[in-house]
TITORTI-313474 format. One record per atom (N, C-alpha, C, O, CB): x, y, z. Coordinates in steps of 0.1 Angstrom, whole numbers, plus 5000, padded with zeros to 4 digits. Glycine has a CB too. Example, Ala and Ser with C-alpha at 12.3 -4.5 7.8 and 13.67 -1.06 7.14 Angstrom:
// TITORTI-313474
513249435078512349555078513249675078514249675085511349555090512849785071513749895071512950005079513450115080514149945057
END
This chain:
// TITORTI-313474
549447169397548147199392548247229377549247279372547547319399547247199369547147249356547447399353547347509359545847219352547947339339548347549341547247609328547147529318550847619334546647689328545747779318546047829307545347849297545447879323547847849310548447949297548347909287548647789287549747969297547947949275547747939265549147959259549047949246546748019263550347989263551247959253552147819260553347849265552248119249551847729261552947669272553147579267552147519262552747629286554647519263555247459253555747329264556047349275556347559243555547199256555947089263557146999250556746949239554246989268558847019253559946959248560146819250560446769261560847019252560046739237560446619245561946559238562146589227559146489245562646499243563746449238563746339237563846289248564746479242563646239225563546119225562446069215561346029219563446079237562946099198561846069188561345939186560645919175562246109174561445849193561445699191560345669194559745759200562345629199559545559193558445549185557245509199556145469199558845419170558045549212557445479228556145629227554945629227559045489247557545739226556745849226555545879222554545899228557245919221556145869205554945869202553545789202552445839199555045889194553745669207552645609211551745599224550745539228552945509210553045719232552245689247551845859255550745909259553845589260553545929255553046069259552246189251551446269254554146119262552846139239551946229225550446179222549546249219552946199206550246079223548946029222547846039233546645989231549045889219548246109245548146139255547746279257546946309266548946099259548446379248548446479242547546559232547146679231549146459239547546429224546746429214545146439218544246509216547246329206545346329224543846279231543046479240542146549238544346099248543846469246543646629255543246719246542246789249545046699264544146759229543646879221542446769221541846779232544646959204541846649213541046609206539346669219538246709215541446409202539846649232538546689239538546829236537346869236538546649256539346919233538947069234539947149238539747269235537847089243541347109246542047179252543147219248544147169253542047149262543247329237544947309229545747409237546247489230545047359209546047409249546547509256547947479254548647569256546147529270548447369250549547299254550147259234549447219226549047149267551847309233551947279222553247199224554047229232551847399214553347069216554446939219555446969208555146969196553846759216556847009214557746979204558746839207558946769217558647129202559246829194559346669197561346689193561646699181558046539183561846699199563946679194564846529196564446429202565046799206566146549192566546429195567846479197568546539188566246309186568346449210569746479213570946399207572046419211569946459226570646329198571746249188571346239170570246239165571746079194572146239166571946259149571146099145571246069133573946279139570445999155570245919150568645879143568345769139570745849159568045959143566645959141566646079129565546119127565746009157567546129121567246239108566246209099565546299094568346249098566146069097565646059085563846049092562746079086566445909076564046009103562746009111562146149112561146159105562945959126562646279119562746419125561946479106561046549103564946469131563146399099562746509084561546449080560546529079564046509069561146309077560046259075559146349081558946459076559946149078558346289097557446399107557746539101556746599099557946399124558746609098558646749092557946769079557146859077559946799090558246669070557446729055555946689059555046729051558146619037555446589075553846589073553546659085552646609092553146439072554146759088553846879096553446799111552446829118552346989089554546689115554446619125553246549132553146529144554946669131552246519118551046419119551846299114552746299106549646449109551246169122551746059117550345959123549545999131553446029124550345819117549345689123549845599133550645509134548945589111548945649143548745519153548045379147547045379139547845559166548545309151547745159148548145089160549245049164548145069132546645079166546444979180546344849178545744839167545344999189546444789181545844599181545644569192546244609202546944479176544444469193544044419202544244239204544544179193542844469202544044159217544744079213543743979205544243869202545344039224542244009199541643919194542143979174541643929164539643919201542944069174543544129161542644209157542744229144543744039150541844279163541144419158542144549156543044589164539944469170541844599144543644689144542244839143541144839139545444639122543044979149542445109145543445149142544645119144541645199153542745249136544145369130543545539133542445579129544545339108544345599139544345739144545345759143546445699146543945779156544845919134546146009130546446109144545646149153545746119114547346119142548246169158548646309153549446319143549946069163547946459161548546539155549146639165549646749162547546589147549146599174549446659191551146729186551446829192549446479209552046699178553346759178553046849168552546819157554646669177553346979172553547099166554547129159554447169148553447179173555847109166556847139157558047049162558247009173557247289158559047009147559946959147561546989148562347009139559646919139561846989161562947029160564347009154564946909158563047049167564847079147566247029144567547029146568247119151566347039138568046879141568846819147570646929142571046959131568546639142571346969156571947039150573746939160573346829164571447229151575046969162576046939166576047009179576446939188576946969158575547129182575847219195574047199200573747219212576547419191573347169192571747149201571647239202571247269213571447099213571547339194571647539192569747519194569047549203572547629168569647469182567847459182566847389196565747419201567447349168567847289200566547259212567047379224566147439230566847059221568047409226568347489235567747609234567447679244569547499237567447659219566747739219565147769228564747849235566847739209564747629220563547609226562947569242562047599249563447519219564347469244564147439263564647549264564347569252564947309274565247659268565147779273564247899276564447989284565747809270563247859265562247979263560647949276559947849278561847979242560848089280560048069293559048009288558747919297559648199300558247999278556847909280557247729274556447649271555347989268557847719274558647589279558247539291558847609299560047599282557547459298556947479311557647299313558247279323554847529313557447199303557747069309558647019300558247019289556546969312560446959302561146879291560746749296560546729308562746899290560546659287560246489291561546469282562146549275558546389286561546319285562546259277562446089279562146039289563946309281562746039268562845899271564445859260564745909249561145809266564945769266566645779259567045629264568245599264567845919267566045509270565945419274566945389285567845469287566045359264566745249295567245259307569145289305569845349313566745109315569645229293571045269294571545349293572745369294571645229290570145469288571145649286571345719297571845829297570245769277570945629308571345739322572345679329572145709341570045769334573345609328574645569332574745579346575545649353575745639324573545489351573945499369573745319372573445219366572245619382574345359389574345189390573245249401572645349401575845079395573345129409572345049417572645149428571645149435572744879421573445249434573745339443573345479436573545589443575145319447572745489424572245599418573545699414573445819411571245669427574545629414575545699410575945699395575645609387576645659417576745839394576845779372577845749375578645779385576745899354577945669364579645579356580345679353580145719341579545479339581245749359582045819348583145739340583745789331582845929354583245609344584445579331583445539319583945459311585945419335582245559316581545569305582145689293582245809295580045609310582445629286583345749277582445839266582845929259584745649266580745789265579945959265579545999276578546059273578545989258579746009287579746079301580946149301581046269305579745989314582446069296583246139298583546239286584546319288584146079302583046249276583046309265582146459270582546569267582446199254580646429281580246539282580646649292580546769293579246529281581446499300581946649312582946709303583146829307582946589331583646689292584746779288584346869282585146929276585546729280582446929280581746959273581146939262580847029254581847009272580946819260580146739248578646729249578246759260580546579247577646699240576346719246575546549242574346539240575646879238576546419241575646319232574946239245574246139243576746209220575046279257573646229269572746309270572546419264573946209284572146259279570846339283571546429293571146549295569546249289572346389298573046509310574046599307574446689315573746459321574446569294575146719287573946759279573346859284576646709276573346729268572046779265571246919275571047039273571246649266570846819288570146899299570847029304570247139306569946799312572147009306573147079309573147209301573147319307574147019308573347199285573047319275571847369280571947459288572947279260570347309275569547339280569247469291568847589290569347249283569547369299569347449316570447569320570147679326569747299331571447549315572347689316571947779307571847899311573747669312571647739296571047899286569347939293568748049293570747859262568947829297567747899306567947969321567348069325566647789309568847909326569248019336569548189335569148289340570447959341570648149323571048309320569748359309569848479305572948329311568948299306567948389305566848439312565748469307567648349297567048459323566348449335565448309343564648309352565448549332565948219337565448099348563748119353563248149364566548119363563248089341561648029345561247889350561447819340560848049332560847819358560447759366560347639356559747679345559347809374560847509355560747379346560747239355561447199363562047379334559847199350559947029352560246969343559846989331558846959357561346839350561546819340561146599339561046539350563046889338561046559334560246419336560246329329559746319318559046419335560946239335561546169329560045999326559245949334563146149341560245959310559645839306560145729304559845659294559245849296560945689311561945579307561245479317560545529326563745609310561545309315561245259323562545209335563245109332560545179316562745269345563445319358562945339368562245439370564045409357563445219378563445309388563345379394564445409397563545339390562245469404562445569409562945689396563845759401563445539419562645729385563345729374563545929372564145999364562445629361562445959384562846129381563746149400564146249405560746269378563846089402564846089413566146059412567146099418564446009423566245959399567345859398568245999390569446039392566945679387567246059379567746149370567946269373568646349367567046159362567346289384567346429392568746419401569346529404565846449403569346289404570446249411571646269401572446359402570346099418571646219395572846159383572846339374573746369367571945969369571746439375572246579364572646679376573146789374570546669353572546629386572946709397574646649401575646719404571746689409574246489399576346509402577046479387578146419385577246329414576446539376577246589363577546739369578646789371576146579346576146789370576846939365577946949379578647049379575447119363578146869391578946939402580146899396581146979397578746889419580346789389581646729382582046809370582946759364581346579377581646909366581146949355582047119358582647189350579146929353581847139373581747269374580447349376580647469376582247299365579747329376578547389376577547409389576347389387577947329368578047459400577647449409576347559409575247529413578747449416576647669405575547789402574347729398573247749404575947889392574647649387573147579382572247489390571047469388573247489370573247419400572847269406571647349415570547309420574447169417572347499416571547569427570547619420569547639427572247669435570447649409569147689402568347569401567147589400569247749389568847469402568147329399566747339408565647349405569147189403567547349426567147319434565947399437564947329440567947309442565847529438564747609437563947639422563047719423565247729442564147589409563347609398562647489392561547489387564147669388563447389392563247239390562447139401562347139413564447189389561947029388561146919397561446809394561646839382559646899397561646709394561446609387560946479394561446389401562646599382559646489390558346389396559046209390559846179381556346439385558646159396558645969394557245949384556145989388558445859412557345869370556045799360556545639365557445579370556145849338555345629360555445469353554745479341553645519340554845339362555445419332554745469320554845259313555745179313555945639309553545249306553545159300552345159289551345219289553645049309553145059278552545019265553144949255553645019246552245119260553144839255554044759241554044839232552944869227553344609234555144899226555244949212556844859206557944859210555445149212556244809195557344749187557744829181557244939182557144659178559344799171559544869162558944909148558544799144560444849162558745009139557444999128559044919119560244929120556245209120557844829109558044799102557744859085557144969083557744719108558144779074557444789060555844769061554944839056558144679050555644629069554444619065553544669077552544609080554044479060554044789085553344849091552544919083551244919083553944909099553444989075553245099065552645089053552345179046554145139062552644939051551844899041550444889045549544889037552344799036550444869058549144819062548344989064547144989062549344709077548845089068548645239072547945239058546745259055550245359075549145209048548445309030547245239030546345299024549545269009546645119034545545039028544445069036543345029034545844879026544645149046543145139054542945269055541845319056543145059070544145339053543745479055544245579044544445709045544345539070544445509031544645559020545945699018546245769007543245589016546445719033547345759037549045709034549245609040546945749048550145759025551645699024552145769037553045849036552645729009551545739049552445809061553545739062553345619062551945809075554845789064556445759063556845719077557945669079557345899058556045739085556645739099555345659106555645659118557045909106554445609105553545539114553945469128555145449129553045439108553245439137553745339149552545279152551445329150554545419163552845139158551745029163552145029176553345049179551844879156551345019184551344959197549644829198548844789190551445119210549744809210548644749221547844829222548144949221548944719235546744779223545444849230545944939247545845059249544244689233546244879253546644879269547244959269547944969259547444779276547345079279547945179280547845259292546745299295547745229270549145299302548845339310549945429314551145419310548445259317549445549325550345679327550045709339549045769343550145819318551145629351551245709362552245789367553345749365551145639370551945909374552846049374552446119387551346139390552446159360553446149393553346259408553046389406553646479400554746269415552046389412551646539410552546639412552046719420550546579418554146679408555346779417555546869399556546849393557346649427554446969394554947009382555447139387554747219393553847019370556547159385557247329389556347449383556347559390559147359381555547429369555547589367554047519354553447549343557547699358553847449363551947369355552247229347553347169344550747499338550947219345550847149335549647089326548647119332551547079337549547039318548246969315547646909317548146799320548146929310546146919319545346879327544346689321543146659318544347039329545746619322545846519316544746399320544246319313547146489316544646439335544046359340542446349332541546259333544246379354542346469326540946449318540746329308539646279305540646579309542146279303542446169294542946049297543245979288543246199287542946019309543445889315544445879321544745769326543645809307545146009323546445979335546245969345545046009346547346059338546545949352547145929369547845999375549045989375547745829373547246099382548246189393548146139406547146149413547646339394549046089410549346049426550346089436551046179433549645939427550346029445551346119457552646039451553546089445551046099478552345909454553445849450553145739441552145679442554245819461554245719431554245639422554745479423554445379417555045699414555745529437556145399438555745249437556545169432556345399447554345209443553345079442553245019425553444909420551545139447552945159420552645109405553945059401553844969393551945229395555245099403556345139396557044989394557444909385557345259405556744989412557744819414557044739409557744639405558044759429555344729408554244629403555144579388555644479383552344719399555044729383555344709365556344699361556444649350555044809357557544729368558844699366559244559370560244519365559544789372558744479379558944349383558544259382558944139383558944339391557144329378556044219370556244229353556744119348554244279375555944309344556144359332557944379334558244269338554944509330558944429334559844449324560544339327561244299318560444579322560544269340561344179341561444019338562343929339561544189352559644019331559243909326559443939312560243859307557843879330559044019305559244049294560544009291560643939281559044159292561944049300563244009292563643849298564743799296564644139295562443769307562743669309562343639298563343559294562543609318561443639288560843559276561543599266562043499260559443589271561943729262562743739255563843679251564143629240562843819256565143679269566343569268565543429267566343339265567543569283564643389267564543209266563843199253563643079249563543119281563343279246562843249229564143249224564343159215561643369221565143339226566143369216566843239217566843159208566943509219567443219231567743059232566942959226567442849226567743019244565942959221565242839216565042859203564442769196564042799222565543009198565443039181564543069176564443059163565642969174563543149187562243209188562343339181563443389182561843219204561343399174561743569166560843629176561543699183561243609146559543659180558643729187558543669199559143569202557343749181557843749208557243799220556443679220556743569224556443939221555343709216554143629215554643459208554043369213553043719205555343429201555643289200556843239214557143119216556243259182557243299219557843259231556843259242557143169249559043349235556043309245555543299257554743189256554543129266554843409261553943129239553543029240554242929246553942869257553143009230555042909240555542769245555542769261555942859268557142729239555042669264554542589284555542649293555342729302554842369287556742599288557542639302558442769299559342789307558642529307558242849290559242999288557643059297557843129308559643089263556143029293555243139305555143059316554343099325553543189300555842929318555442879331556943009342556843099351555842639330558042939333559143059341558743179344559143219355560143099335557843259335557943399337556743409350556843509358557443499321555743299352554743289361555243249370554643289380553743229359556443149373556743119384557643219391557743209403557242989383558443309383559243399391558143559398558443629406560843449379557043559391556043659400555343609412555043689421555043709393555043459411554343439415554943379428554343399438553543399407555743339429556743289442557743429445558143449457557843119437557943479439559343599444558543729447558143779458560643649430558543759434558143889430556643949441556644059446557643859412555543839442554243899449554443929464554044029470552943779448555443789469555643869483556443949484556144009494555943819492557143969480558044069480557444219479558044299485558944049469556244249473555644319469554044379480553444489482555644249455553744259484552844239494553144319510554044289518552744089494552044409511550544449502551044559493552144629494549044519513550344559485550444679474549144709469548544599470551344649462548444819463547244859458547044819443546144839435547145009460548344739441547944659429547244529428547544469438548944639423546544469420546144309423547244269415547344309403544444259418548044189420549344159419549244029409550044019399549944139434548143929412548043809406547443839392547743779381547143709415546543939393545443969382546244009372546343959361544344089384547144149378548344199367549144069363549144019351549644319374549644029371550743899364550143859350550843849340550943739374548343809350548143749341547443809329547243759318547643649345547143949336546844009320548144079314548144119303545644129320549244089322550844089317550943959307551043939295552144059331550843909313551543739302550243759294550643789283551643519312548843759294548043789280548243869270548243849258546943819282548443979276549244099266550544079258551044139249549644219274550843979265552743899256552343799245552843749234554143759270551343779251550743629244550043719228549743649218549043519257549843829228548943859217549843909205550644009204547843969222549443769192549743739182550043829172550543779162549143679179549643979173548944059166550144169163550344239153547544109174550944169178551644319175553444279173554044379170551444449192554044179175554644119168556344149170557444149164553944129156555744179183557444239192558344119193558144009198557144289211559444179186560644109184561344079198561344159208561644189174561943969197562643899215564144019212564744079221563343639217564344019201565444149194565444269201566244269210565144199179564744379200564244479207564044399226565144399231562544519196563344369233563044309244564444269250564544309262561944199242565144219248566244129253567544229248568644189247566243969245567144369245568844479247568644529261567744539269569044659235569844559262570044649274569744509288568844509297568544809273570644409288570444319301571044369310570544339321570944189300572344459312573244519318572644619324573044629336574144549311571844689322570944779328569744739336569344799346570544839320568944589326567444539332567644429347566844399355566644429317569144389346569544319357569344349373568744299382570744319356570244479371570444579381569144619381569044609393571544679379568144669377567144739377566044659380565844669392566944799367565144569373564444489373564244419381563244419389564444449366565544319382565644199389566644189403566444109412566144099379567644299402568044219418567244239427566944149435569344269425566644349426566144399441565044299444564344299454565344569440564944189435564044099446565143959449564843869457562244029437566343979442566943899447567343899465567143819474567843919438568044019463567844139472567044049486567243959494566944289464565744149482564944139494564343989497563543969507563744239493564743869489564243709493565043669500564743599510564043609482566643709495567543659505567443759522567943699532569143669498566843879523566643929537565443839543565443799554566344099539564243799534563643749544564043569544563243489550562043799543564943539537565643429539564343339533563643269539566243409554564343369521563543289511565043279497565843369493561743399506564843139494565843109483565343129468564843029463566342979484565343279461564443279449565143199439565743239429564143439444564843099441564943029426564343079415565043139406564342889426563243079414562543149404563243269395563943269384561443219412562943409405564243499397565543419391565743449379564943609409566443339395567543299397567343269382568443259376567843199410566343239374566243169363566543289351567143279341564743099362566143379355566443539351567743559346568143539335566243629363568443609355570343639352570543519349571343509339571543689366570143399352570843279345570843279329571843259322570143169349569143289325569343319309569543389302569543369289568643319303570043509309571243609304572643549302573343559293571343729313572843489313574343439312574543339302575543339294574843369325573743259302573543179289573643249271574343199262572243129291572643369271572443449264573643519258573843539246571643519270574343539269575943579264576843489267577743529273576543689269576743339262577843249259577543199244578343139236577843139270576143229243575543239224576343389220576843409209573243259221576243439225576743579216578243579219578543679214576043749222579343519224580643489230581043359218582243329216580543449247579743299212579843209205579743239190580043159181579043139209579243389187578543449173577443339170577143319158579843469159576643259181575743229179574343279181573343209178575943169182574243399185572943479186572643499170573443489161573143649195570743529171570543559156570043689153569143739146569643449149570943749162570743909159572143999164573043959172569043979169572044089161572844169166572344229179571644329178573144269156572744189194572744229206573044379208574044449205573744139212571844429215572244569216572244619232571444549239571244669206572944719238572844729253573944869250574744889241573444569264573444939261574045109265574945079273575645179276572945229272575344959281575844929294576944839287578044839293574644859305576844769278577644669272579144669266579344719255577044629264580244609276581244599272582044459268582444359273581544669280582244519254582244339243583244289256583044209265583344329220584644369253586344289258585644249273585844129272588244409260584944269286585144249300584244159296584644059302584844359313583144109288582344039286582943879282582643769287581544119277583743899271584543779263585643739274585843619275585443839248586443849285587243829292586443739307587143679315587943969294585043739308584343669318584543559310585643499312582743699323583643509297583443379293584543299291584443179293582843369282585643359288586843289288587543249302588343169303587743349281587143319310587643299325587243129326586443059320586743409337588343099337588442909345586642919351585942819349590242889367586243009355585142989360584343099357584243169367585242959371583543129345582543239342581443279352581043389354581943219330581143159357579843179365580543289377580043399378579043009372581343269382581843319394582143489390581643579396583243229399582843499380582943619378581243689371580843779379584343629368580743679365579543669365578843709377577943799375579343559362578843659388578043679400579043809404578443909408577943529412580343819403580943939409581344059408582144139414581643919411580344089396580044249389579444279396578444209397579444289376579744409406578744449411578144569406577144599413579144459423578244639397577344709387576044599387575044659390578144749371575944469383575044379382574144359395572944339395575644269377574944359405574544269414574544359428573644319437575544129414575044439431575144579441575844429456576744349456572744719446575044459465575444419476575944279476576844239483574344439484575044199466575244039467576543999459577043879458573943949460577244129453578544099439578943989447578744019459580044239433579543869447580543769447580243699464581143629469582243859444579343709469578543629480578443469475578043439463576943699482578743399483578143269481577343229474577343159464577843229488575943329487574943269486574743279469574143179463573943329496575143409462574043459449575043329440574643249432574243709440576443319446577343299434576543119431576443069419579543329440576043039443575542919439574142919435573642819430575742829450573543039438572143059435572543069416571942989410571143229446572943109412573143179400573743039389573443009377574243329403574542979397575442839394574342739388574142699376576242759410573542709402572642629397571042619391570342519390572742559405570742759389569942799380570642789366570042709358569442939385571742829361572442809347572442709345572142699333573542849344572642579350572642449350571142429349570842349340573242399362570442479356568542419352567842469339566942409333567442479363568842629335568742709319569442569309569042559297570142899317570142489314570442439302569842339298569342299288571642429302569842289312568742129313567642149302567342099291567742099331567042249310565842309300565742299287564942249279565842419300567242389286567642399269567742229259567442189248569342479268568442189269568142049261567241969259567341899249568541969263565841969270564641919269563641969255562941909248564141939284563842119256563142189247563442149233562642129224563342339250564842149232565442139217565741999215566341959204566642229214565441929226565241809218563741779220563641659220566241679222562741819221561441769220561441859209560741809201560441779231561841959204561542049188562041979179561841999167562142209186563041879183563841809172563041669169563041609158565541789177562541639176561741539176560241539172559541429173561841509187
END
């Protein structure tokens, strides 16, 4: 239920620019009706955002939204919902300060799908060497982070916290609620795991909203309409949506006055948007970059990068999904309209990191469930294929960006492409692939989809050459 208190502080970890366009604006919107019960501090569990953290500090953590729509109507709203900026210290002396203090009522966090180092069995990686850095007591994840946190709030008498995870994942406060529970037992920390269990929640979101990364001429565009030099601005989409399980341990904001969604379960929406939205998105992403594509929106134009992303929902993805309280067809295509729009200018760069994570996450599970009901998803199949491709350009130093992923390991990567047969090893990661690692069936499903990625590739680039 909503909580009343007038001092109740909401921590989030993760200054990156989703935040602020989705949970803070969300926030924001709630003081703007009337209700400032609730104050947002905003931290970052890595030294990588300083110059960001000190910026938001000298403008007392106001900054500009700028929405776009897809006919290019742009607004601009100043965002004032974060109260205070926390700072970035080596021991996290300052957030811990703060997540410990009883009116602390909710930590969120977003640290993207590779900061939670689990596979497909919800287990973490420990030969991840910042996992293993924090079981030795280090704090550069979210699960040594949480760990500081949650132990100095215990011994300060342990007031009741949820904590809630924004990432796009999975099951993603279950997944996280799994993976901080077998840190701290690995950890030693068995006392806490047990405070976990009676003080802690951690509800399932689905959280969505195109936000690119800001640019110069974001900011150029901010000074000219709003006569404002804001240092930190962010753009997103019009579109915007927040679904969340009603499970808050000790309240919370009564958000739903602003457009959230409180439900029993999240699941319907979760798999809609994750299977429909993130897994199309990094199909367009890997097939623009292959064709030497820079945005979102000029890849989806072209016929057959949105014919692929439509043929793998619309043959795999819907039954698989069927029935669901989503309109499954309707989403698909105001998904691909929202990619299509010219306006907000999302790089295939940004979209296309983290494959090592979006694989396992996104996409097997309908691989998964086509082969139980003994349907051959070609479609998906086109998916991990243009990844595999994707990393024989980057095996080549032919990508035209610098490839980024939390999951990514250069040497096992270079040691596949050079293998007598890549495809095969490829299919037999099972971090990638869970049940199907090195099966036949996936290893020829996967074979001759890469073979139809390339066909492709040659039809496309020689009709561009032509």
């Amino acid at each position: 239920m909503p909580s009343s208190n007038a001092s109740s502080t909401w921590l989030h970890l993760g200054a990156g620019s989703f935040h602020r366009a989705h949970q803070a604006w969300y926030l924001h919107r709630l003081r703007e009706a009337g209700d400032a019960s609730w104050r947002l501090a905003l931290a970052n569990i890595r030294n990588d955002a300083a110059t960001l953290l000190h910026d938001l500090a000298a403008q007392h953590g106001a900054y500009t939204l700028e929405t776009v729509d897809t006919a290019g109507r742009r607004a601009y709203e100043r965002i004032t919902s974060i109260d205070t900026i926390v700072p970035w210290d080596a021991d996290l002396a300052a957030v811990c300060e703060i997540g410990a203090a009883p009116e602390t009522r909710v930590i969120s966090f977003t640290v993207t799908e590779g900061g939670y180092y689990l596979d497909q069995q919800h287990q973490l990686d420990t030969t991840q060497p910042d996992i293993a850095t924090d079981l030795r007591g280090g704090a550069c994840t979210l699960y040594g982070a949480l760990a500081r946190v949650l132990r100095q709030r215990m011994r300060r008498g342990g007031a009741p916290v949820t904590l809630l995870n924004c990432d796009n994942l999975r099951h993603n406060g279950e997944r996280v609620g799994h993976g901080l529970r077998q840190f701290l037992t690995l950890h030693g920390d068995e006392d806490l795991v047990a405070w976990l269990d009676t003080h802690a929640s951690t509800p399932n979101t689905m959280v969505d909203r195109i936000t690119p990364r800001p640019t110069d001429t974001l900011r150029e565009r901010v000074a000219a309409r709003t006569g404002w030099q804001d240092r930190c601005p962010v753009m997103a989409e019009t579109f915007v949506q927040w679904v969340v399980e009603d499970d808050f341990r000790a309240g919370r904001p009564a958000l739903e006055r602003v457009g959230v969604e409180f439900v029993t379960s999240v699941l319907p929406y979760e798999e809609a948007k994750i299977r429909v939205l993130n897994a199309s998105h990094s199909c367009i992403a890997w097939a623009g970059t292959l064709l030497g594509l820079r945005t979102i929106d000029e890849s989806v134009a072209v016929p057959s990068i949105r014919r692929m992303a439509w043929d793998y929902v619309t043959h795999d993805v819907i039954p698989c999904l069927t029935p669901s309280p989503v309109d499954l067809a309707a989403y698909r295509d105001t998904v691909l309209d929202r990619f299509a729009n010219p306006h907000i200018g999302d790089t295939n760069q940004r979209v296309a990191a983290d494959g090592f994570s979006k694989i396992p996450g996104f996409i097997t599970p309908t691989l998964v469930e086509s082969f139980a009901r003994d349907h051959a998803p070609l479609a998906t199949a086109m998916l991990p294929a243009l990844f595999f491709v994707f990393l024989e350009r980057w095996g080549a130093g032919a990508l035209p960006y610098a490839y980024q992923d939390g999951q990514f390991d250069p040497a096992a990567a270079r040691a596949m492409l050079d293998a007598p047969d890549p495809v095969a090893v490829y299919c037999q990661n099972a971090a990638l692939w869970g049940s199907l690692a090195g099966t036949p069936a996936l290893t020829s499903l996967i074979r001759d989809a890469v073979g139809r990625v390339r066909a492709w590739l040659g039809i496309e680039q020689a009709a561009t050459a032509s």
